[in-house]
N, C-alpha and C positions, 0 to 999 in steps of 0.2 A: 186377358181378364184380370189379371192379379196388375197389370200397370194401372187399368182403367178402377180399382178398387184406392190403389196408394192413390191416386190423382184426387180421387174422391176425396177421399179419408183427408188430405191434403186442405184439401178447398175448402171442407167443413170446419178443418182446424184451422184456418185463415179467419172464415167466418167468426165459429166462436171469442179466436180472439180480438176479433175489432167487435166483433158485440161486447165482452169485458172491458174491454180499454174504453168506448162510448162510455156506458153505464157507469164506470169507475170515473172518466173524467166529468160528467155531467153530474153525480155524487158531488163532486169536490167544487165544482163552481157554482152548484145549489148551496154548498154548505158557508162557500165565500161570500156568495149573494145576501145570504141570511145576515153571517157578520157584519158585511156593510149597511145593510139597513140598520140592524142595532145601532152602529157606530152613528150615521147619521142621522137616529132619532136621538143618540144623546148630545151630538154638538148640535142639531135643531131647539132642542131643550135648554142648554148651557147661551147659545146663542140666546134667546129669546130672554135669558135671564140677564144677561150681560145690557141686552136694550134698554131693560127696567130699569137698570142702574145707571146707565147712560145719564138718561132723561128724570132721573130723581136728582145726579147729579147737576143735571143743568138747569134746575130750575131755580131760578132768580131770587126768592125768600131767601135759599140756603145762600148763595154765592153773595149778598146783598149779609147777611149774617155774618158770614164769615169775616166779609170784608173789612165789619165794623168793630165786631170782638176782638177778632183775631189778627188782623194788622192793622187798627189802630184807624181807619179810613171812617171817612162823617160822610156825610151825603149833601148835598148842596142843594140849592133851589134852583128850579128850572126856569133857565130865562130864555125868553125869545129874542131873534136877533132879525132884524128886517137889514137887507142891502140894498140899496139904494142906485137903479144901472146908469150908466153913462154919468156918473161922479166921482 
């Protein structure tokens, strides 16, 4: 009676402790999960800002500006060139 009691008593304190250990690890990868979303809603953010400046950089007034002020570049007039095949 007294083996089949420690066997018991055993088996429950096995249980308990993998129900704390679960609990404790599913806490700490709930609390990771969290982090990371934070994390990747502010490089989604930083990202998206980073695009705006992309494409404000590349747009052709400013580069077309630059070019003229800033070293000295004129623009030319667009000519057409026809080629002529088999001459």
């Amino acid at each position: 009676m007294v083996q089949l009691t420690v066997i018991g008593l055993a088996i429950f304190s096995i249980f308990c402790f993998v129900r704390v250990w679960q609990k404790v690890t599913s806490d700490m990868i709930a609390r990771q999960n969290q982090k990371m979303r934070k994390e990747l809603k502010e490089i989604q953010e930083k990202n998206a800002l980073l695009i705006a400046d992309v494409e404000s950089l590349k747009n052709p007034v400013r580069i077309n500006k630059i070019a003229e002020q800033q070293l000295g570049m004129v623009s030319v007039e667009k000519l057409n060139v026809y080629l002529e095949q088999g001459k």
